[in-house]
Residue frames relative to the residue before (quaternion, step in Angstrom):
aa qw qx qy qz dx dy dz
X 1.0000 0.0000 0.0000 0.0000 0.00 0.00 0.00
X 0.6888 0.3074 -0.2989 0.5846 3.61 0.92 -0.71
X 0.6005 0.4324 -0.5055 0.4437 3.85 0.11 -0.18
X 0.5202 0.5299 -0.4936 0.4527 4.05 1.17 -0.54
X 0.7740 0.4670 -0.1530 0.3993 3.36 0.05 -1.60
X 0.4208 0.5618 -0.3741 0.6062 4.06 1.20 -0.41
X 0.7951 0.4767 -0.2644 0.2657 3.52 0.21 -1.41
X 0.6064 0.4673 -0.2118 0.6076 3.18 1.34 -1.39
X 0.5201 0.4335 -0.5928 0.4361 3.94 0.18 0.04
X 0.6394 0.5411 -0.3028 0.4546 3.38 0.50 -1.62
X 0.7155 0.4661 -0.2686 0.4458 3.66 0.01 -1.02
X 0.5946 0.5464 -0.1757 0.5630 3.87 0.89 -0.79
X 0.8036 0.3255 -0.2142 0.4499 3.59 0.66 -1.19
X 0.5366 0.4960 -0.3480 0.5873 3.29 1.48 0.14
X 0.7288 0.3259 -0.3372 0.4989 3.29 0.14 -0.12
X 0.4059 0.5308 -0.5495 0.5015 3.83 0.89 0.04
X 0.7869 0.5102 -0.2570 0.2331 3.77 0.25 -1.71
X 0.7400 0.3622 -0.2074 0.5274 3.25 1.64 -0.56
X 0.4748 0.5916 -0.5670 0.3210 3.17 0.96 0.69
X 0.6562 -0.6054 0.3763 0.2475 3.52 -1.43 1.36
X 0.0596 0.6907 -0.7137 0.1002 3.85 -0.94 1.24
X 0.6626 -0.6272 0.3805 0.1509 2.68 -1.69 0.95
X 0.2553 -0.8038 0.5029 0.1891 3.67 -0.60 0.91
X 0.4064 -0.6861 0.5875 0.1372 3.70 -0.56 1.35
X 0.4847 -0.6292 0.6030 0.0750 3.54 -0.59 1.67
X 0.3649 -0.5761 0.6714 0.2899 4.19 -0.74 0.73
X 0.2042 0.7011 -0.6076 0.3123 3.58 -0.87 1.26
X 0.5911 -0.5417 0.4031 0.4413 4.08 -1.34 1.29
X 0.5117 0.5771 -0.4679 0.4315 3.93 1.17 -0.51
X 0.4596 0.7356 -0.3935 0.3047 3.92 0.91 -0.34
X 0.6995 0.4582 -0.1891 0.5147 2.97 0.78 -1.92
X 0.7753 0.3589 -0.4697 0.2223 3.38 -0.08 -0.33
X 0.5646 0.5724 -0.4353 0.4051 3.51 1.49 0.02
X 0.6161 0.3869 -0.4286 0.5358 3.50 0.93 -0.55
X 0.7208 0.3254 -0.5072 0.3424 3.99 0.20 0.40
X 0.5371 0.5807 -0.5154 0.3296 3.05 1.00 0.38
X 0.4956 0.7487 -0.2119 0.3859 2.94 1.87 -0.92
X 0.5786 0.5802 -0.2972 0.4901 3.61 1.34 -1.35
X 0.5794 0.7755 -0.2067 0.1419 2.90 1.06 -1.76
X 0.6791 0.5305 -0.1127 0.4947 2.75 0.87 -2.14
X 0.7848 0.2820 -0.2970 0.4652 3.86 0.63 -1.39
X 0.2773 0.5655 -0.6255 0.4605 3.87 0.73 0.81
X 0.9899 -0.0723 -0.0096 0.1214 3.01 -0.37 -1.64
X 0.0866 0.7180 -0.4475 0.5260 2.44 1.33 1.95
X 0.7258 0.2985 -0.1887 0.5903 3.72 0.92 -1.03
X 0.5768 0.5052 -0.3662 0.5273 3.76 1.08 -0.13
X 0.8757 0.3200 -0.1701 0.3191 3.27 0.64 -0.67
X 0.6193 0.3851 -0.2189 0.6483 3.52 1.43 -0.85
X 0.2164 -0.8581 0.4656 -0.0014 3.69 0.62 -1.12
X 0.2270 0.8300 -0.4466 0.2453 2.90 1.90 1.29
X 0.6515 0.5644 -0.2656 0.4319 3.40 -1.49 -1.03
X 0.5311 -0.6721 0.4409 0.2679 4.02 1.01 0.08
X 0.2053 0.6671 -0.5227 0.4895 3.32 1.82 0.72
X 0.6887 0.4558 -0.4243 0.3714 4.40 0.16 0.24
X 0.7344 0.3600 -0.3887 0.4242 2.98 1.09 0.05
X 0.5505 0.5628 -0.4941 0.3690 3.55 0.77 0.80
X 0.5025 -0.6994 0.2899 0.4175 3.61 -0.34 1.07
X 0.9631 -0.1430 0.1133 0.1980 3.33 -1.97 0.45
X 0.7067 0.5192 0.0902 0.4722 2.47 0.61 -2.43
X 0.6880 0.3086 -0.2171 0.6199 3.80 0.92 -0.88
X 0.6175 0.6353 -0.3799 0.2659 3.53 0.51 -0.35
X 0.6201 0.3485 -0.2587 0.6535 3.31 1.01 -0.74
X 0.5333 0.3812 -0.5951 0.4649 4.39 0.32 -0.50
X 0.7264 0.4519 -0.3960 0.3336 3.43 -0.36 -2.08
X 0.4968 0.5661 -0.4847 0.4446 4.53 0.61 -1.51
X 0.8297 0.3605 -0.2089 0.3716 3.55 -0.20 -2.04
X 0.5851 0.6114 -0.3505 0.4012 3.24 0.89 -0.14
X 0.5995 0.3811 -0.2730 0.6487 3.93 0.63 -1.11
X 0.7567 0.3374 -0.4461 0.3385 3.89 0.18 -0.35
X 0.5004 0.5922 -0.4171 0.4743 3.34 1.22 -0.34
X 0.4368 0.4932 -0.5366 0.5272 4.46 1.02 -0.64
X 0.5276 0.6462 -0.3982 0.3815 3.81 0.14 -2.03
X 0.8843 0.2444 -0.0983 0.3856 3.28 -0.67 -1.59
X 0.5850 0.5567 -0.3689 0.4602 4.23 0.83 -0.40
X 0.8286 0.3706 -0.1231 0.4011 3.20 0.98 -1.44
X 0.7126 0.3100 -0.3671 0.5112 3.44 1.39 -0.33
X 0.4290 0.4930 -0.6154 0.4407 3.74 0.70 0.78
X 0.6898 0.4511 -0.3165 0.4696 3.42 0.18 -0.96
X 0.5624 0.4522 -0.4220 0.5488 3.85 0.75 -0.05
X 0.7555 0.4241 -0.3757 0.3289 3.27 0.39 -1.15
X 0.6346 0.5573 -0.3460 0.4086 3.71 0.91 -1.23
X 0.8185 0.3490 -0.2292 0.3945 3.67 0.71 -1.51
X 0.6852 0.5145 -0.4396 0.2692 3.44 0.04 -0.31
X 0.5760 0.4620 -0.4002 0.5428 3.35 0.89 -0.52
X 0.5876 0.4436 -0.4636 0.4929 4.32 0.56 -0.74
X 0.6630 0.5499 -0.3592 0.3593 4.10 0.67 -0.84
X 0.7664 0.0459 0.1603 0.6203 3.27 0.62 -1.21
X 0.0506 -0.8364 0.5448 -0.0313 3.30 0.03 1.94
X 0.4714 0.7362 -0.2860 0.3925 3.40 1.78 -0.62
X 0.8804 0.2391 -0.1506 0.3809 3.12 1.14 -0.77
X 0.3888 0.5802 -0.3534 0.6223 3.10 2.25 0.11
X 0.2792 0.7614 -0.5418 0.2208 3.69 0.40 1.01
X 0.4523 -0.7047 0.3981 0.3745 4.05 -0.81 0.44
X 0.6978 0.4620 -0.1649 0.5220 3.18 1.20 -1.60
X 0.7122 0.2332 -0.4193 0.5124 3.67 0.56 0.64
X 0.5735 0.7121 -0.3984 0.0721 3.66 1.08 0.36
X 0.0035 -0.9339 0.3563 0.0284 3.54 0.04 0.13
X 0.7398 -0.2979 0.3079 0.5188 3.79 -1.15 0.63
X 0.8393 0.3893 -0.2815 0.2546 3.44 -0.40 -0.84
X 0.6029 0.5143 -0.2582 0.5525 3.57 1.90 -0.85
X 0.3026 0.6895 -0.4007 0.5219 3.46 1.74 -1.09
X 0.7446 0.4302 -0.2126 0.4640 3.93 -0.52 -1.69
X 0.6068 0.6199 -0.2824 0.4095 3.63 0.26 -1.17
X 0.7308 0.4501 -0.1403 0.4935 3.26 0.05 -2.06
X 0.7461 0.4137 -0.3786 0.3589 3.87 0.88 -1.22
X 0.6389 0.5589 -0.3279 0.4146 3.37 1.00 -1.31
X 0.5783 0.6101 -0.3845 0.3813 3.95 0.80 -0.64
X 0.5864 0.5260 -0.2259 0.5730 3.69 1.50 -0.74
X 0.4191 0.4744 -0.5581 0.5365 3.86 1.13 0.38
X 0.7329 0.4916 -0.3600 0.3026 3.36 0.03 -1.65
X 0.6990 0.4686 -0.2437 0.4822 3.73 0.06 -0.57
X 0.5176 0.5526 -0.3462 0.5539 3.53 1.23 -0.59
X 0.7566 0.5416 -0.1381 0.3392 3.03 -0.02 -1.88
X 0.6607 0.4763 -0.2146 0.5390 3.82 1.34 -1.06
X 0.6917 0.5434 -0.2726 0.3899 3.28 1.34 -1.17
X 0.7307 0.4635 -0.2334 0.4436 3.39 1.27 -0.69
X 0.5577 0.5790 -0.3910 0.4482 3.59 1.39 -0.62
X 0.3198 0.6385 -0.5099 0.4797 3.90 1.61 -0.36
X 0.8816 0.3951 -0.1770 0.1880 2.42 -0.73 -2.32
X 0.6457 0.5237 -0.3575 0.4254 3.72 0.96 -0.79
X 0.6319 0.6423 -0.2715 0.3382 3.32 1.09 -0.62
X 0.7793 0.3034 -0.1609 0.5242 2.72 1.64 -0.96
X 0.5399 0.5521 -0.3115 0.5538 3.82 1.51 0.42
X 0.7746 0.3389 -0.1005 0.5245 3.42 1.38 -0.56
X 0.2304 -0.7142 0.5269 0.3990 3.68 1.07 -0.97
X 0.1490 0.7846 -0.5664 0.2036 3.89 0.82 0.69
X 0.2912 -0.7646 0.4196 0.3932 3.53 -0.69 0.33
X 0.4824 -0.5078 0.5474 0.4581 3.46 -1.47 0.05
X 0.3668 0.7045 -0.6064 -0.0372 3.10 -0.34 1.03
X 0.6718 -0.2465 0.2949 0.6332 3.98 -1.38 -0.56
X 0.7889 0.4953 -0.1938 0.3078 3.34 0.20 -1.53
X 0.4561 0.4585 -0.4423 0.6214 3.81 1.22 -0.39
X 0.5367 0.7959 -0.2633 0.0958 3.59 0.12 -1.05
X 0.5557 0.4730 0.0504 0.6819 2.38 0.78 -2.71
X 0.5763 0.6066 -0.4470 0.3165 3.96 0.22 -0.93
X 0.8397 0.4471 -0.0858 0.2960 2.87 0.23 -1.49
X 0.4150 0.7159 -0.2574 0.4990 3.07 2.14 -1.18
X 0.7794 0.4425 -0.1853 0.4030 3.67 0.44 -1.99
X 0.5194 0.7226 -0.3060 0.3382 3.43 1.46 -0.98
X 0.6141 0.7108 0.0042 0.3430 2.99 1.19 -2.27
X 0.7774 0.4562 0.0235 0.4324 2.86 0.56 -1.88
X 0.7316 0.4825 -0.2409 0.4171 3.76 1.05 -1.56
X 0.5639 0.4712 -0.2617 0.6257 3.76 1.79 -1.38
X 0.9225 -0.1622 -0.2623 0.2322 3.93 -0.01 0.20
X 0.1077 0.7436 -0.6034 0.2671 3.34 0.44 1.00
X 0.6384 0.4671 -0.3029 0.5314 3.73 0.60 -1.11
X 0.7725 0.4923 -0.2459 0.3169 3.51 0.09 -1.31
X 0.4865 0.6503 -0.2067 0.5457 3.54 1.84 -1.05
X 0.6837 0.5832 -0.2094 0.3855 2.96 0.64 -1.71
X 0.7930 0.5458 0.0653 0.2627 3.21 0.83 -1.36
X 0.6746 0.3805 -0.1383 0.6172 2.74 1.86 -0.90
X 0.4178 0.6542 -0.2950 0.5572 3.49 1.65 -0.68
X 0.5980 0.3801 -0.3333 0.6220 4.36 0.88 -1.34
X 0.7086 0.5006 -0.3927 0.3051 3.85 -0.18 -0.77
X 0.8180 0.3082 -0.2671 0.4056 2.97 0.77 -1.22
X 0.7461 0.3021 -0.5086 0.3056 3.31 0.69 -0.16
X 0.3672 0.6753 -0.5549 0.3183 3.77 1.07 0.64
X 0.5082 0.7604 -0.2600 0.3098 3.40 1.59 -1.41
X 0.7095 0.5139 0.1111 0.4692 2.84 0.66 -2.11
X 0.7232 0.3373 -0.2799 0.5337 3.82 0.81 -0.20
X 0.6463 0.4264 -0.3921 0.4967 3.39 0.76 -0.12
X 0.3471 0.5635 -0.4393 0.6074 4.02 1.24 -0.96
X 0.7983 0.5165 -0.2283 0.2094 3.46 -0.78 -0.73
X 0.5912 0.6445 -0.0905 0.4764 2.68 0.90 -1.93
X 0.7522 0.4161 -0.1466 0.4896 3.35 0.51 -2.01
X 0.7069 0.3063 -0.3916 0.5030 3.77 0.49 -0.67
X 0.5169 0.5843 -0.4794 0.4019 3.86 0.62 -0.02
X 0.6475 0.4261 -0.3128 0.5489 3.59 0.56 -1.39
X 0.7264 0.4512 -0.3979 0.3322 4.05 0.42 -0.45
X 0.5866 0.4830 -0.3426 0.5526 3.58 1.33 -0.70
X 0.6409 0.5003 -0.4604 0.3563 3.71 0.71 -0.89
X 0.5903 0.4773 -0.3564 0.5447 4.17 1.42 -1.07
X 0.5378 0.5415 -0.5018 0.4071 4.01 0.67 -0.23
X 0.8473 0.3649 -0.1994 0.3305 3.02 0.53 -1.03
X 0.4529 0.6644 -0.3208 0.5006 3.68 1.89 0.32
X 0.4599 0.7687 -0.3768 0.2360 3.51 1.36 -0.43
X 0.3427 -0.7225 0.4585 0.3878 2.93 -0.70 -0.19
X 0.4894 -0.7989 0.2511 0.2434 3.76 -0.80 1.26
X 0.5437 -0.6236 0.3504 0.4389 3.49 -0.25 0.52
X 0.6596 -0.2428 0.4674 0.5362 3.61 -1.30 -0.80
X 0.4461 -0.7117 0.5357 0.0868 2.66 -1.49 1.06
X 0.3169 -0.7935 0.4858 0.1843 3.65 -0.44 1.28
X 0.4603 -0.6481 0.4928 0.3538 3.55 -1.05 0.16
X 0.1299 0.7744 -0.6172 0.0492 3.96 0.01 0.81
X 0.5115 -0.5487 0.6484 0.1299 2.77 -1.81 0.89
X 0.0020 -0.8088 0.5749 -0.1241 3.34 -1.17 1.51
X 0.4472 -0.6179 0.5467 0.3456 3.68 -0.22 0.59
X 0.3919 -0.7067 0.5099 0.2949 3.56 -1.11 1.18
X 0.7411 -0.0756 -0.0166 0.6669 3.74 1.13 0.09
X 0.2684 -0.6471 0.7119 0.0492 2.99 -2.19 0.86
X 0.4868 -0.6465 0.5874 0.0031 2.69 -1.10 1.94
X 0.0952 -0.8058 0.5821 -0.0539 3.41 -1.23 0.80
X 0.1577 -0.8988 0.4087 -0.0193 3.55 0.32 1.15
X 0.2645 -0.7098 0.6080 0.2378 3.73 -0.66 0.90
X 0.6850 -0.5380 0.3843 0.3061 3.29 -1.77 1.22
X 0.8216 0.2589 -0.2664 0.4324 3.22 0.33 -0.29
X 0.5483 -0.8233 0.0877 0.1181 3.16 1.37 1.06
X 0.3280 0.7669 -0.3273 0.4440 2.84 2.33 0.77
X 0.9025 0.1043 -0.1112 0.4027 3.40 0.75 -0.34
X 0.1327 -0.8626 0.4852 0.0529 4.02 -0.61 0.88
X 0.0253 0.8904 -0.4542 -0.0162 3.08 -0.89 0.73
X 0.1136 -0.9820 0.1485 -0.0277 3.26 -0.51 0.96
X 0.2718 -0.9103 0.2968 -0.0974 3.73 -0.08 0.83
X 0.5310 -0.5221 0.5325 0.4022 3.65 -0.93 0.90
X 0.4680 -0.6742 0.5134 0.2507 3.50 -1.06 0.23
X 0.5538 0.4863 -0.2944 0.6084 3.41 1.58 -0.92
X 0.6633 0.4654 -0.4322 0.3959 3.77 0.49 -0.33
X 0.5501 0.5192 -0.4577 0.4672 3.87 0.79 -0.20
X 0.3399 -0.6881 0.6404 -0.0292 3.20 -1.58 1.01
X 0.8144 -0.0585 0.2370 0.5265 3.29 0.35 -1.23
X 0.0664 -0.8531 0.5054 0.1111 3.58 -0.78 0.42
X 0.0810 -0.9129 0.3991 -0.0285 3.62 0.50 0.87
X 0.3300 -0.6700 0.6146 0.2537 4.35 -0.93 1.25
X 0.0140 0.6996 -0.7057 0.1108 3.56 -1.26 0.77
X 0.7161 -0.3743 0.1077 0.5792 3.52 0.08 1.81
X 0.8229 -0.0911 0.2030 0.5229 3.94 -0.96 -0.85
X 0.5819 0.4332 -0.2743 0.6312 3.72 1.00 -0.01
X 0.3763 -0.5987 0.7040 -0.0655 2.95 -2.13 1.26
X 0.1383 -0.7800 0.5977 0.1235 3.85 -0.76 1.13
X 0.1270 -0.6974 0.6734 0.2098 3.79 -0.49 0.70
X 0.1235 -0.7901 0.5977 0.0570 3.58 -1.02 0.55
X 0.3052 0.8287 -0.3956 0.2522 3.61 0.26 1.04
X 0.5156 -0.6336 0.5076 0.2740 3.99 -0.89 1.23
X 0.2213 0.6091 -0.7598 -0.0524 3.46 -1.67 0.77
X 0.7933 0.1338 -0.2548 0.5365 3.20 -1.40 0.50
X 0.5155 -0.6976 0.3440 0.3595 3.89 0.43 0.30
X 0.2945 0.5948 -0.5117 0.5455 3.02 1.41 1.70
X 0.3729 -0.7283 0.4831 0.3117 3.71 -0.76 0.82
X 0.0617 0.8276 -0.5445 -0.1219 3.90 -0.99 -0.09
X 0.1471 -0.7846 0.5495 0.2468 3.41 -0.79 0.19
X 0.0638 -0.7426 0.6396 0.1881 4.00 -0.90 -0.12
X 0.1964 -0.7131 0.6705 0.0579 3.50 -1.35 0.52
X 0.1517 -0.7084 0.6590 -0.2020 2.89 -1.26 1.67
X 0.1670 -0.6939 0.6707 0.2019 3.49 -1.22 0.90
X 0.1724 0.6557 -0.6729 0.2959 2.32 -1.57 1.82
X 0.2764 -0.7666 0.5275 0.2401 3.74 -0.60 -0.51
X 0.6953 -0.6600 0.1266 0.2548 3.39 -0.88 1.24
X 0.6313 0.6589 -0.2171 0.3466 2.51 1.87 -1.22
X 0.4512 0.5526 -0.2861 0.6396 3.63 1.96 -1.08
X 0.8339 0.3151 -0.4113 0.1901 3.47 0.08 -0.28
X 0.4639 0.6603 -0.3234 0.4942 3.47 1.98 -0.35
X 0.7056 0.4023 -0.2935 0.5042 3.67 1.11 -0.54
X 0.6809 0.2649 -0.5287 0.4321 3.45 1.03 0.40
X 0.4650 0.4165 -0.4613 0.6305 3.94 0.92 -0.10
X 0.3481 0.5500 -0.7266 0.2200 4.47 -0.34 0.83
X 0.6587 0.5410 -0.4006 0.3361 3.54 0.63 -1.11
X 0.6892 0.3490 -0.2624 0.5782 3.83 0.58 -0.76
X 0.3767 -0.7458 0.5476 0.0438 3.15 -1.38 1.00
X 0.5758 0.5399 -0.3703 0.4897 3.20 1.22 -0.34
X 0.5350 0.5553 -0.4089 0.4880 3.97 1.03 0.15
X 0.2745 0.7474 -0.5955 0.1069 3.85 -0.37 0.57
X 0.5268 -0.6528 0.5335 0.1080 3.31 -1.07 1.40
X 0.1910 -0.8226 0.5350 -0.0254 4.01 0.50 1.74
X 0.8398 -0.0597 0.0985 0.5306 3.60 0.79 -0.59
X 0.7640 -0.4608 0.2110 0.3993 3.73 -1.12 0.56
X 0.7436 0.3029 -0.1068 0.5864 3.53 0.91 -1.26
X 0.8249 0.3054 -0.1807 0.4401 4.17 0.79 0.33
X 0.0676 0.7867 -0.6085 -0.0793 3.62 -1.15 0.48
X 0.3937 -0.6392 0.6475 0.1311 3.47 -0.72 1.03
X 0.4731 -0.4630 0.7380 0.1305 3.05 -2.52 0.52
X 0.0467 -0.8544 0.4553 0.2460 3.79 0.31 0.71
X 0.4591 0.6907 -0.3272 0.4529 3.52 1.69 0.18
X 0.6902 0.3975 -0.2238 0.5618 3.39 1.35 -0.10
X 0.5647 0.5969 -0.4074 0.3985 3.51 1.08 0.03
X 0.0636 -0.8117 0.5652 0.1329 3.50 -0.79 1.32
X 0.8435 0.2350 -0.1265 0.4661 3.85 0.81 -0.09
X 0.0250 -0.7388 0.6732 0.0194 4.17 -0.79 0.70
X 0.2259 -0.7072 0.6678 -0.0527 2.75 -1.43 2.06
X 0.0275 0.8021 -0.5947 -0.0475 3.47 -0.88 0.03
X 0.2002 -0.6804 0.7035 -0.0445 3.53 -1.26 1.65
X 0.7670 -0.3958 0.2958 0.4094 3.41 -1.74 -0.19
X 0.6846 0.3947 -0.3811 0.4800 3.74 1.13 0.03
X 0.8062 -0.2918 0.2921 0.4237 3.45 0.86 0.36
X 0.6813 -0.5293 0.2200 0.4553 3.74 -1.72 0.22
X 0.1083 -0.6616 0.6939 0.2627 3.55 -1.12 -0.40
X 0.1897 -0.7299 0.6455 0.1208 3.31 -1.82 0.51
X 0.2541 -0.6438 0.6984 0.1822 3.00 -1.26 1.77
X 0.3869 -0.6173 0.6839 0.0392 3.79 -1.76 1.37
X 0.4358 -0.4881 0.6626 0.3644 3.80 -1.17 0.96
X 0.9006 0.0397 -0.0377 0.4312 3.88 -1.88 0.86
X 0.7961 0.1836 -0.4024 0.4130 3.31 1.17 1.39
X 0.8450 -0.3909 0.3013 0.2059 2.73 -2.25 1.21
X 0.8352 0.4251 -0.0645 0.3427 2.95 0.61 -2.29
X 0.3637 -0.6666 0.6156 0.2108 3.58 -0.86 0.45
X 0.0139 0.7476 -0.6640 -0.0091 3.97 -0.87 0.80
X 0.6672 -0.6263 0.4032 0.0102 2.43 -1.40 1.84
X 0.3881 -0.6516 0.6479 0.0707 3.62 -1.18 0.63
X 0.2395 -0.6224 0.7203 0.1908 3.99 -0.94 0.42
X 0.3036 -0.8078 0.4676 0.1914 3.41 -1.04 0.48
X 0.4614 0.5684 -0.4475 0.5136 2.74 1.38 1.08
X 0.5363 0.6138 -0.2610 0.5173 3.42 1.34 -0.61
X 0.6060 0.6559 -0.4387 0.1006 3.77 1.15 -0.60
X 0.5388 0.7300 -0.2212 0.3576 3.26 1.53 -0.65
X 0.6197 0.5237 -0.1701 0.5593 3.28 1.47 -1.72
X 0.7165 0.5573 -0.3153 0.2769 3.59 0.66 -0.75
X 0.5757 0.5821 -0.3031 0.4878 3.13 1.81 -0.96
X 0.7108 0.5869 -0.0696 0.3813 3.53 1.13 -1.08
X 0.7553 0.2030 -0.3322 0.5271 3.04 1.58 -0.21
X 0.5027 0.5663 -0.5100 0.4081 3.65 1.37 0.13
X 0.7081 0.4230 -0.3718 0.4261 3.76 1.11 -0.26
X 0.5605 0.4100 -0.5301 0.4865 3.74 0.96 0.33
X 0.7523 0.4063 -0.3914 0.3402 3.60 0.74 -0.83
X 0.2975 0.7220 -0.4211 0.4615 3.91 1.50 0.15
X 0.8095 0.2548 0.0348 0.5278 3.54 0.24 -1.58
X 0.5589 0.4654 -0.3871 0.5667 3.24 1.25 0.80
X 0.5867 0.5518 -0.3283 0.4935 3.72 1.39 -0.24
């Protein structure tokens, strides 16, 4: 009976770690979380005055406080900017999740934890030893693991429901019923041209699905004979959104993708935001969450434009 009930924690706590969270782009919006971050370990040592930090007088109390928050804030900018520039493979959205989320936070102890065993050394004469070390490590680690832990469960509870709800509203947008049908003028195909202007390819507009960036190369993803296909072209997305400008039903959802929003039959939405489910596709295509606003706004001009 306990080894059942052990199991299902385990089983549960694994499925917490892979649940999808939202990866925070390095951006001047950074800095102000890591000062909020400083923030907190200011006035914490200013205010509780653990760690035997009360018995050093006034006057040093707030330098030596502003000081250790000043390690905080040096060391978790410089985390934030470089790791993702080191190891971009693994600083990916569509494979992020709760459990790397935890990782990435707890990894910002270690540098703390080194940064401050300095600083005491040099504000205190502590030695550099192992054992101060590891101290400072366990210190680090016991005061915010939980809290990390915690805020990291909130937000991506927060942040899935938010989602959720504007998903289930775009999903009833798209149940309406369609107005009259206007007479628009469509090009019987768009031509796509490689940059170096050797090769063109070309296509019903209503047949495109999805347009996807793949290093120096464009993926057109698009149904004939009710057989999917894709073709790759070098090009860049941006050249390709300016030839799909005339049609409105083409809208550029995120950095590396543009959708047919005339072909979308369903919007899901997790802690990183919307997803689109495409008539005769597999793939789901991301949303930017900045884009959520624009998206509502242009599936309802291109709606009343059908």
């Amino acid at each position: 009976m306990h080894f059942h009930r052990f199991a299902k924690i385990i089983e549960y706590s694994i499925m917490v770690i892979h649940r999808p969270f939202p990866l925070d782009t390095p951006s001047v919006k950074s800095f102000r979380y890591t000062f909020y971050a400083a923030l907190c370990v200011f006035m914490i040592l200013v205010l509780l005055q653990p760690f035997g930090i009360n018995e050093v007088k006034n006057t040093s109390l707030v330098l030596n406080a502003a000081l250790y928050a000043l390690v905080t804030f040096i060391t978790t900018s410089i985390n934030t900017f470089l790791l993702p520039w080191l190891l971009p493979t693994v600083y990916r959205e569509e494979k992020w999740t709760v459990g790397k989320e935890f990782l990435h936070m707890c990894w910002h102890l270690v540098p703390i934890s080194f940064g401050n065993w300095l600083l005491t050394h040099w504000l205190y004469g502590a030695p550099l030893s192992w054992h101060n070390l590891f101290g400072f490590f366990w210190i680090t680690f016991v005061v915010g693991i939980f809290p990390l832990w915690l805020n990291i469960l909130l937000k991506q509870q927060r942040l899935l429901r938010k989602y959720q709800v504007g998903a289930h509203r775009l999903d009833e947008q798209l149940k309406q019923p369609e107005p009259q049908p206007q007479p628009t003028i469509l090009p019987a195909a768009i031509v796509f041209t490689s940059d170096n202007g050797k090769e063109q390819f070309s296509v019903s507009p209503n047949s495109i699905r999805y347009i996807t960036s793949a290093d120096n190369y464009v993926r057109i993803f698009y149904v004939k004979e009710l057989q999917t296909n894709s073709h790759l072209l070098r090009n860049t997305l941006r050249k390709a959104e300016e030839v799909l400008a005339p049609n409105p039903q083409f809208f550029r959802c995120h950095r590396a993708y543009i959708v047919n929003l005339l072909e979308v039959e369903h919007v899901s939405g997790n802690a990183q935001g919307y997803k689109l489910h495409l008539k005769d596709m597999e793939e789901t295509i991301p949303v930017s969450r900045n884009l959520n606003n624009k998206l509502t706004e242009v599936l309802t001009k291109v709606q009343n434009h059908t």
